[in-house]
C-alpha positions as CSV (number, residue, x, y, z in Angstrom):
1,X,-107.9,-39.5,7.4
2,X,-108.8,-39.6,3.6
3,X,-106.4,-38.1,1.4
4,X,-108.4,-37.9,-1.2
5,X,-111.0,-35.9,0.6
6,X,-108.2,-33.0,1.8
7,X,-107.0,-32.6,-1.5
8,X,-110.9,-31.7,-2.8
9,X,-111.3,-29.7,0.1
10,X,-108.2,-27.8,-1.0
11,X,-109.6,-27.9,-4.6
12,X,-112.8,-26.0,-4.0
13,X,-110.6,-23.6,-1.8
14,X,-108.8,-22.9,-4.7
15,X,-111.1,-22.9,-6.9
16,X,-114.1,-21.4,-5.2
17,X,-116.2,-24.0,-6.3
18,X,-117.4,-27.2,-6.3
19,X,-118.3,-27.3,-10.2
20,X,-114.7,-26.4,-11.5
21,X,-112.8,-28.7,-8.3
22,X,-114.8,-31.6,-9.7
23,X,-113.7,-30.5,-13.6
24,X,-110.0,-30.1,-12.7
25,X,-109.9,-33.8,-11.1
26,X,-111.4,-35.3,-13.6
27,X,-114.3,-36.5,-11.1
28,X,-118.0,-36.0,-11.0
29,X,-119.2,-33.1,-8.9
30,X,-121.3,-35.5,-6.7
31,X,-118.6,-37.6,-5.9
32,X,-116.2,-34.5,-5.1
33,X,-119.4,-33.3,-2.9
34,X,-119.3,-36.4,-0.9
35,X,-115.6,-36.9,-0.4
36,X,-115.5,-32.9,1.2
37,X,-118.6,-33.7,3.2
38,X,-117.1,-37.2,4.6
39,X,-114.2,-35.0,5.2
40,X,-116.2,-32.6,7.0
41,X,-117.9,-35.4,9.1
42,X,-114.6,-36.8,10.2
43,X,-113.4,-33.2,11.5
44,X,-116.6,-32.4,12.8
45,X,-116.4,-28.8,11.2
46,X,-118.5,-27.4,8.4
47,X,-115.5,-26.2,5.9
48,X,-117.8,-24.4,3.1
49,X,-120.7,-21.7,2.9
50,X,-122.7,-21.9,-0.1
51,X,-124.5,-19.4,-1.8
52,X,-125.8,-17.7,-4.9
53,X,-122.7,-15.7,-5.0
54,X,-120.6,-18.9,-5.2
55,X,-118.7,-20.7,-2.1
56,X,-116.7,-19.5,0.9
57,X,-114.8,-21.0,3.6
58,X,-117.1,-21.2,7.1
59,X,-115.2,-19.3,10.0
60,X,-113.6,-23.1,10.9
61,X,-112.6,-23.6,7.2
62,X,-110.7,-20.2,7.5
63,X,-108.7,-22.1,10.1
64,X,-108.3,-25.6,8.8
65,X,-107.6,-25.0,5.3
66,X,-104.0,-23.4,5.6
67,X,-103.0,-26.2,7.9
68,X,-104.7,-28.9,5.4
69,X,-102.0,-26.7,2.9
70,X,-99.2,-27.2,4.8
71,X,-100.2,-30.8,5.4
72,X,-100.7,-31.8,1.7
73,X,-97.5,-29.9,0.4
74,X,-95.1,-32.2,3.4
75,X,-96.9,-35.2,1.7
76,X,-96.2,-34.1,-1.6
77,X,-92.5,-33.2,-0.2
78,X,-92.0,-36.9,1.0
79,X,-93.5,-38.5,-2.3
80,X,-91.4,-36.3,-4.6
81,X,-88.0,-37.4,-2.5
82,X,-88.8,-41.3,-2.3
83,X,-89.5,-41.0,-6.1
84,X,-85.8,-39.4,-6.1
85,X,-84.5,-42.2,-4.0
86,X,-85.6,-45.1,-5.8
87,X,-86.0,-44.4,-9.1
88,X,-83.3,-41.1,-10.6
89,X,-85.5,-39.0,-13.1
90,X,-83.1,-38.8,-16.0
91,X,-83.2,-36.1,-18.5
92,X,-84.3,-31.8,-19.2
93,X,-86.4,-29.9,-17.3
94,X,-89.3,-29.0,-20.0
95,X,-90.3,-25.9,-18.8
96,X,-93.6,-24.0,-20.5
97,X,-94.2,-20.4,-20.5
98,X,-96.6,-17.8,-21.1
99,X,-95.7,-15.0,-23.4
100,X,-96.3,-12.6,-20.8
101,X,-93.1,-14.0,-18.7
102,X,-90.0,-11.6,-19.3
103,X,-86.1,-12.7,-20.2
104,X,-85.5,-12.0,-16.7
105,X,-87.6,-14.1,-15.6
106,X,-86.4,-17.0,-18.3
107,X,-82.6,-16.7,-17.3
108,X,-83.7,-16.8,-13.4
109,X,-85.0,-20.3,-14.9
110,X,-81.7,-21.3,-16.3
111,X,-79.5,-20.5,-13.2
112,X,-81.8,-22.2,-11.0
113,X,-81.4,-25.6,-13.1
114,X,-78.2,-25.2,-13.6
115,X,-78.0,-24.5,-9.6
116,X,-79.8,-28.0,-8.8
117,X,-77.9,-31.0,-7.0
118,X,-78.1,-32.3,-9.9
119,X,-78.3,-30.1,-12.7
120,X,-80.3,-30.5,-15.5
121,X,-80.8,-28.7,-19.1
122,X,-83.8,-26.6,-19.3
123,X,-85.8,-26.6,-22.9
124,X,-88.3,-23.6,-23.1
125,X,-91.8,-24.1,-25.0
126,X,-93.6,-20.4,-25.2
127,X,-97.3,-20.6,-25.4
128,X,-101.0,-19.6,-24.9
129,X,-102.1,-20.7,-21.4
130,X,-105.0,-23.3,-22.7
131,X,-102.0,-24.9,-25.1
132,X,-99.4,-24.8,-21.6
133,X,-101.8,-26.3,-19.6
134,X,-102.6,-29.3,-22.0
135,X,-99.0,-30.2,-22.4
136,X,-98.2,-30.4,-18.9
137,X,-101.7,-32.3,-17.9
138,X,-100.5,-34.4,-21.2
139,X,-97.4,-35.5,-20.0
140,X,-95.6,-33.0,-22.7
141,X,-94.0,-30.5,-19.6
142,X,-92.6,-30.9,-16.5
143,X,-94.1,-27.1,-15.3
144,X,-95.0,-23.9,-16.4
145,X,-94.6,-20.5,-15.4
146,X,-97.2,-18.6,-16.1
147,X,-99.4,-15.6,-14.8
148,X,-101.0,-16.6,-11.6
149,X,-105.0,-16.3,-13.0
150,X,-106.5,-19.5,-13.0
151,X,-106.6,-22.1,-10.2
152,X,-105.3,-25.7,-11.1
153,X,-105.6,-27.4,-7.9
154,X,-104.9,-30.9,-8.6
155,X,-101.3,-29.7,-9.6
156,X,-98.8,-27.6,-7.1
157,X,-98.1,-24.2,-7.2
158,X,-95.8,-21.6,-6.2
159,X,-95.8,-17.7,-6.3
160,X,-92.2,-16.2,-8.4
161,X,-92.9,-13.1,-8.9
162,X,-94.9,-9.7,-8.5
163,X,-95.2,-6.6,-9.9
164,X,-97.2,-3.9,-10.1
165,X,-99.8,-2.6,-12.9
166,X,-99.6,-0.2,-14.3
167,X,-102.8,2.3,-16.8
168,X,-102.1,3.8,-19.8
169,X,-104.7,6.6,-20.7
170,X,-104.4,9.1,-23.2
171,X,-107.2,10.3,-22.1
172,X,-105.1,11.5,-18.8
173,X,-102.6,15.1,-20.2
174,X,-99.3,13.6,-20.5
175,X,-97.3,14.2,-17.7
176,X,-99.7,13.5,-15.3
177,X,-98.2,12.2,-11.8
178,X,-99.1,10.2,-8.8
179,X,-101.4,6.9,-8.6
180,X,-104.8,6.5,-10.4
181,X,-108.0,4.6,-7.9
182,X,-108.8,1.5,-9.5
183,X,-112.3,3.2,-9.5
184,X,-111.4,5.9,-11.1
185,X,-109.9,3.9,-14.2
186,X,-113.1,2.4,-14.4
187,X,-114.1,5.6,-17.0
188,X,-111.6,4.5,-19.5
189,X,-112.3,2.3,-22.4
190,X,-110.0,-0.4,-22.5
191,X,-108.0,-2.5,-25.0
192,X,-108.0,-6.4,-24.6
193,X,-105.9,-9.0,-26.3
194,X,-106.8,-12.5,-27.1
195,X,-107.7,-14.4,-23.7
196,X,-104.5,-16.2,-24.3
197,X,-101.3,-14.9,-22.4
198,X,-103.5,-14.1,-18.9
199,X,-103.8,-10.5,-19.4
200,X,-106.9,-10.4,-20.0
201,X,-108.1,-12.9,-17.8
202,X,-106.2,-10.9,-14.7
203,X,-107.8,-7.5,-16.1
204,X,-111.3,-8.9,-16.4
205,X,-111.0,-10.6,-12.9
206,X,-110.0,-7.7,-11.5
207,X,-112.7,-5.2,-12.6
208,X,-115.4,-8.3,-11.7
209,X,-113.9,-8.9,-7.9
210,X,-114.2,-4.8,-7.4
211,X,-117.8,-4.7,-8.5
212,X,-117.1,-2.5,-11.5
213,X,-118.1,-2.5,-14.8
214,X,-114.9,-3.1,-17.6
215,X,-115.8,-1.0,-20.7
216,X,-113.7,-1.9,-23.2
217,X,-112.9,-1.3,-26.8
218,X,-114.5,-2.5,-29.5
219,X,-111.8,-3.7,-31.4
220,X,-108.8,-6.5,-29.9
221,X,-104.8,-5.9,-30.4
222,X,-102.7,-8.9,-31.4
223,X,-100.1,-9.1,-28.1
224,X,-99.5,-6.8,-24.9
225,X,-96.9,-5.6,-27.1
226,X,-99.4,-3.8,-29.7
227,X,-101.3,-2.9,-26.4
228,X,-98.5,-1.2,-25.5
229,X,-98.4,0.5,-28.6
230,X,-102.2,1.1,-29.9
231,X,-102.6,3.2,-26.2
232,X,-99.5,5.6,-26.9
233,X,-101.7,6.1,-30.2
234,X,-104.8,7.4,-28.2
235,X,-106.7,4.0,-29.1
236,X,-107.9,3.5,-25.9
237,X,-106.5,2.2,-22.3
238,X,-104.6,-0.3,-21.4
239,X,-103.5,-1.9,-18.2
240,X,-100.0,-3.8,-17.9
241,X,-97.2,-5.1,-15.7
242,X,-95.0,-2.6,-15.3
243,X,-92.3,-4.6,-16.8
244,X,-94.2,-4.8,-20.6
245,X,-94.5,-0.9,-20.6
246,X,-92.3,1.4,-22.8
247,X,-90.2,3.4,-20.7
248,X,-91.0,6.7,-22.3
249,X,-94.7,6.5,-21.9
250,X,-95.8,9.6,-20.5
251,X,-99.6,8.6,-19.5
252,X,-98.6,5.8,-17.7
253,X,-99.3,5.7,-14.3
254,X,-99.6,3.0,-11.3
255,X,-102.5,1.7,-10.7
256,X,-104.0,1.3,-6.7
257,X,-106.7,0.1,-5.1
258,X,-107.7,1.7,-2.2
259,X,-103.8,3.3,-2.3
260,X,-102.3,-0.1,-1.7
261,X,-100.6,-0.8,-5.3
262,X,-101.9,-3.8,-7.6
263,X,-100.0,-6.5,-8.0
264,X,-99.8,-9.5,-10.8
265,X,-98.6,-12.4,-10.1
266,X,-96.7,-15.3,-12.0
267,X,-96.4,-19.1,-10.9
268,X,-95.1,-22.3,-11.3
269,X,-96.6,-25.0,-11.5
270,X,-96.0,-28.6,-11.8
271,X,-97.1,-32.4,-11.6
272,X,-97.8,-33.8,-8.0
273,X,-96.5,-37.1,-9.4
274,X,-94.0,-36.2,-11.7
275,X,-91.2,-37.6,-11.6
276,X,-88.8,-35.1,-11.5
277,X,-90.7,-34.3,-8.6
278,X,-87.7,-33.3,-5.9
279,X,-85.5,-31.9,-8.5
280,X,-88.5,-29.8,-9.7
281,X,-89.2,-28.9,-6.0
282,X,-85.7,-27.7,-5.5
283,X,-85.6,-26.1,-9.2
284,X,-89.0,-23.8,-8.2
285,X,-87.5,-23.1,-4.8
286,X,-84.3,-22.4,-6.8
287,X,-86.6,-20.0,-9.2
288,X,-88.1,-17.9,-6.3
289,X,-84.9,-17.4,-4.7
290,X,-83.0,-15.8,-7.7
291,X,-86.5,-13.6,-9.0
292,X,-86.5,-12.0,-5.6
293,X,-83.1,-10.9,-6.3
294,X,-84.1,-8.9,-9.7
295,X,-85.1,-6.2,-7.4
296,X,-88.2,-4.2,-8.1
297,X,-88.9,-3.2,-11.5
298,X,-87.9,0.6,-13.3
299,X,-90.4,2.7,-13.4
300,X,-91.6,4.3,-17.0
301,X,-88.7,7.1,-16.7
302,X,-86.1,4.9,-15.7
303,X,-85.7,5.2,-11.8
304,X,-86.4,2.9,-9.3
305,X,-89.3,3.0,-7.4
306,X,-89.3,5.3,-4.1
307,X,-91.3,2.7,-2.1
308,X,-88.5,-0.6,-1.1
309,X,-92.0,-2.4,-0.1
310,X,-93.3,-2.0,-4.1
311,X,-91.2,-5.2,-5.9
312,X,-91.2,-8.7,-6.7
313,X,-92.2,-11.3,-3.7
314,X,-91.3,-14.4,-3.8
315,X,-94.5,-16.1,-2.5
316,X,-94.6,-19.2,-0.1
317,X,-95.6,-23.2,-2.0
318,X,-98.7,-24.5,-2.4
């Protein structure tokens, strides 16, 4: 079986479409077409729907592409160990991350290279995504960790960390308890940053995949940080992890979508031919293990949250 042809199949999965699979593999979108579509032949399924509203897997592809997952990830596995075996990766773990990551987060990083079989330095760059995701297709970082918002299927991935979001509205008295319907926040004019740190990106994606429309604020704050801020002024509304919020807020609420609580997620994400590749397997699995045992994260006023199901999770690879 082509492995070329699984690994666009998974792309397009990812990516939910053929136009951006091609783009991230550097290939043309014709030749990505054909490799999925030999692919298909071979299994004798049809994997993809298309339609105006973009691509979908067929009721087959919801079936094979999890175990095409699994199956790419155990290749990757045995690549990344026979690198280990006959050539030792010398050297630091260059690890890039988005501004939105939390110190938490960054000394979870450092105990889980310092935890590796063999351990390694780790030596932080902090940047905007489009700047993070150059360096490591450049050859300038081994993997980032960054807010889980834009598919990059040609590298791998796996899920840290979640938290919830949280909506600050001055518009709401202050004071104000219980959840606010994603629907509902809908009414509120919102702040935005620069699309640079993934906040954005996750908020826009989030009012587009509901079918609601995001009004927003005319004007832009610098940094979530100044979000934070400009909203306890009455500016307008913001949306945030809960983690980035002030804890004295007193319009801040969490935010739900049909009463089940939403989420962001951040990633890591790293080279399938690096080749640090096992020790940066092991360093990710290292990662997840020690973020899930931050616990879930304060609430505005300082206590923990009721709910023991509301907290980080530490995702599967993929």
């Amino acid at each position: 079986m082509n492995i070329e042809g699984l690994r666009y199949a998974q792309a397009v999965s990812r990516t939910k479409s053929f136009s951006a699979a091609a783009r991230d593999y550097g290939v043309t979108q014709p030749a990505l077409s054909n490799g999925v579509a030999r692919l298909e032949e071979e299994l004798g399924v049809k994997l993809f729907d298309r339609s105006p509203r973009g691509v979908k897997p067929t009721a087959h592809g919801a079936r094979l592409l999890p175990v095409i997952d699994r199956a790419l990830e155990a290749l990757d596995s045995v690549t990344a160990e026979a690198q280990r075996l006959t050539g030792p990766a010398e050297g630091s773990i260059r690890m890039g991350v988005s501004p939105l990551i939390g110190p938490d987060l960054v000394a979870c990083s450092f105990t889980a290279a310092r935890g590796l079989s063999h351990p390694r330095d780790l030596v932080l760059r902090e940047a905007d995504l489009d700047l993070l995701r150059t360096a490591l297709k450049d050859g300038e970082l081994d993997v980032l960790l960054v807010p889980e918002v834009e598919p990059m299927p040609a590298y791998r991935h796996r899920t840290i960390f979640t938290e919830p979001v949280v909506v600050i509205d001055p518009a709401v008295a202050p004071g104000t308890e219980g959840t606010v319907e994603l629907n509902d926040a809908a009414g509120a004019d919102f702040i935005l940053v620069p699309d640079s740190c993934g906040l954005t990106t996750f908020t826009t994606q989030l009012f587009r995949d509901n079918g609601l429309p995001l009004r927003t604020y005319p004007g832009e704050a610098a940094s979530y940080r100044v979000l934070d801020e400009w909203a306890r002024l009455g500016v307008g509304a913001a949306l945030l992890p809960r983690s980035k919020v002030t804890p004295d807020h007193a319009s801040c609420r969490p935010l739900v979508r049909g009463g089940t609580p939403v989420e962001i997620s951040y990633e890591a994400v790293w080279g399938r031919d690096n080749p640090l590749g096992a020790d940066l397997e092991q360093f990710v699995g290292f990662l997840a293990d020690s973020a899930g045992c931050l616990g879930a994260v304060p609430e505005p006023d300082g206590e923990a949250p009721s709910d023991p199901a509301v907290g980080p999770s530490p995702g599967v690879p993929r």
